[in-house]
NUZABA-958148 format. One record per residue (C-alpha): residue number from 0; residue in three letters; chain; y, x, z. Coordinates in Angstrom, 3 decimals, always signed. Example, Ala and Ser with C-alpha at 12.3 -4.5 7.8 and 13.67 -1.06 7.14 Angstrom:
residues 2
<resi: 0 resn: ALA chain: A north: -4.500 east: +12.300 up: +7.800>
<resi: 1 resn: SER chain: A north: -1.060 east: +13.670 up: +7.140>
This chain:
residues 69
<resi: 0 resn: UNK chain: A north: +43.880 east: -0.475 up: +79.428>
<resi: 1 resn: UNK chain: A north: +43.224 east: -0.861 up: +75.292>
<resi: 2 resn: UNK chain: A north: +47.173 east: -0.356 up: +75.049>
<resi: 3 resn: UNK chain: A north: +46.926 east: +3.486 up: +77.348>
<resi: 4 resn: UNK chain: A north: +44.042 east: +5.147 up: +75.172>
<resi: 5 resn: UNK chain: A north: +45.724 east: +3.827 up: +71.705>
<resi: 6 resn: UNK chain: A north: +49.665 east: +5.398 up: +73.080>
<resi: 7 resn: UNK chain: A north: +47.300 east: +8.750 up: +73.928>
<resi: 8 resn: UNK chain: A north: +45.581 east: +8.702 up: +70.982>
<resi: 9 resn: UNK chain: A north: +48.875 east: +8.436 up: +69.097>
<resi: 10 resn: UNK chain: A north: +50.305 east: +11.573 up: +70.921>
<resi: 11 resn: UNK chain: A north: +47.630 east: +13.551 up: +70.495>
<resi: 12 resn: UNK chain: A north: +47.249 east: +13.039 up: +66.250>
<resi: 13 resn: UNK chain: A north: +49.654 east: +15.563 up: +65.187>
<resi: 14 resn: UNK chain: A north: +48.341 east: +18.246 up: +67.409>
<resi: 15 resn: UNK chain: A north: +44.592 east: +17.748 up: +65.276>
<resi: 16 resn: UNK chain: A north: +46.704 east: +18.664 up: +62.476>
<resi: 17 resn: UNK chain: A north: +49.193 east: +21.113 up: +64.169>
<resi: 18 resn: UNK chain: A north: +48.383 east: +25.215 up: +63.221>
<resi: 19 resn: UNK chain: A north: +50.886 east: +26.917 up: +64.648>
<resi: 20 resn: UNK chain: A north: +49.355 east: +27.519 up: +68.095>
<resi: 21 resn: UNK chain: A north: +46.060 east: +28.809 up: +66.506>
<resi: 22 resn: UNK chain: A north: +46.691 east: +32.081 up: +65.809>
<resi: 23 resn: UNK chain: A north: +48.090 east: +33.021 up: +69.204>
<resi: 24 resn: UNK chain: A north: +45.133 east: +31.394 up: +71.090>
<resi: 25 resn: UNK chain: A north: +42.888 east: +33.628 up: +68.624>
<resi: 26 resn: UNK chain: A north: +45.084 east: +36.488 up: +70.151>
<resi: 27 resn: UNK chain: A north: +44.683 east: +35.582 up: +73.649>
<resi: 28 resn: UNK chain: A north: +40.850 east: +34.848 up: +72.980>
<resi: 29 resn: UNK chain: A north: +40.406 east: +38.716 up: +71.241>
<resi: 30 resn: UNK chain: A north: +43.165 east: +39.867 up: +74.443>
<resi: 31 resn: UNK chain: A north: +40.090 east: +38.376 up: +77.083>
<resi: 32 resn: UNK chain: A north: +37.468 east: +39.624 up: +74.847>
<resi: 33 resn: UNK chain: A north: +38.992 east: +43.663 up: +74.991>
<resi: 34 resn: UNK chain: A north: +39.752 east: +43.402 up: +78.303>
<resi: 35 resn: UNK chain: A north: +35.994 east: +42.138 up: +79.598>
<resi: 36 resn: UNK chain: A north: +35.117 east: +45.466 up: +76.963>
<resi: 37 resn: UNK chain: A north: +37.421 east: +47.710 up: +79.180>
<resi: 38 resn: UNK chain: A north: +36.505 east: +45.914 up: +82.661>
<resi: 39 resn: UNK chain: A north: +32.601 east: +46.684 up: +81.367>
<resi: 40 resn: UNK chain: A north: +32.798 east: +50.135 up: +80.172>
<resi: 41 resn: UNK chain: A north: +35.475 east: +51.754 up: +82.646>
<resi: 42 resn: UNK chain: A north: +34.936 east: +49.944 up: +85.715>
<resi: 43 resn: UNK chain: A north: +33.507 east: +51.247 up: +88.764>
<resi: 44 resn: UNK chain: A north: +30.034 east: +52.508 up: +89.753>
<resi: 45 resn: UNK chain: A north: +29.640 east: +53.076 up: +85.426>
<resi: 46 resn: UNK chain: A north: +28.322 east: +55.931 up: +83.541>
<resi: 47 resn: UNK chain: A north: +31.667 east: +56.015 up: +81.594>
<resi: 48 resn: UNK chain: A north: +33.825 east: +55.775 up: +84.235>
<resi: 49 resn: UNK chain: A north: +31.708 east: +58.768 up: +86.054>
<resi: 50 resn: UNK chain: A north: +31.762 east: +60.779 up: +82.820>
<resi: 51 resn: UNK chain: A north: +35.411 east: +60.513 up: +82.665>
<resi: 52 resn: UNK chain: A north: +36.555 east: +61.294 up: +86.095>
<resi: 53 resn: UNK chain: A north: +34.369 east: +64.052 up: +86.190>
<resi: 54 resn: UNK chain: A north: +36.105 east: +65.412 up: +82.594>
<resi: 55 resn: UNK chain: A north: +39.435 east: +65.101 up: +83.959>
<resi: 56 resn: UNK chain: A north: +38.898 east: +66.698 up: +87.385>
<resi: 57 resn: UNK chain: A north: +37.474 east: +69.724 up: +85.550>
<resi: 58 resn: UNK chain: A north: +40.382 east: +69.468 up: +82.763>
<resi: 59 resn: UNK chain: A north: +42.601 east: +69.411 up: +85.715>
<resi: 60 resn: UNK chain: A north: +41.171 east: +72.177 up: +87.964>
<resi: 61 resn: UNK chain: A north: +41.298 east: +74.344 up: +84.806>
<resi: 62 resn: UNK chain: A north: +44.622 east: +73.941 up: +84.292>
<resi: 63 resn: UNK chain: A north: +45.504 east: +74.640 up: +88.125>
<resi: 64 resn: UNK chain: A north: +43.144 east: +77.844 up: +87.770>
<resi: 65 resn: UNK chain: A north: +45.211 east: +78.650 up: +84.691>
<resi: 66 resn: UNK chain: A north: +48.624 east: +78.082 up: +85.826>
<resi: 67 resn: UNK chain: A north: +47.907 east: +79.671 up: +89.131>
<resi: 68 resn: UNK chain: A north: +48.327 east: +77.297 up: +91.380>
């Protein structure tokens, strides 16, 4: 059983010292972090989310008023 956790610990040295994967994990941990920010500001039953809808019906209404239609 000694023999397993010494042939695991052996494989799993050079990532402690490995960097390369770092800075994409930082990217996905920032790509969670903006889209919990989104999910939390523009989803559903929100103040934002009302405030926008209603800003782009009226946009959109105006136009149609404008253009005739």
């Amino acid at each position: 059983m000694l023999g397993y956790r010494e042939k695991i610990i052996d494989a799993l040295r050079p990532l402690r010292t490995d960097r390369c994967g770092v800075a994409s994990f930082e990217y996905v941990i920032l790509a969670a972090c903006v889209v919990v920010v989104g999910i939390a500001v523009f989803g559903p039953g929100n103040d934002v989310s009302a405030a926008l809808t209603g800003t782009l019906t009226a946009i959109s209404a105006a136009i149609a008023t404008a253009a005739g239609v």
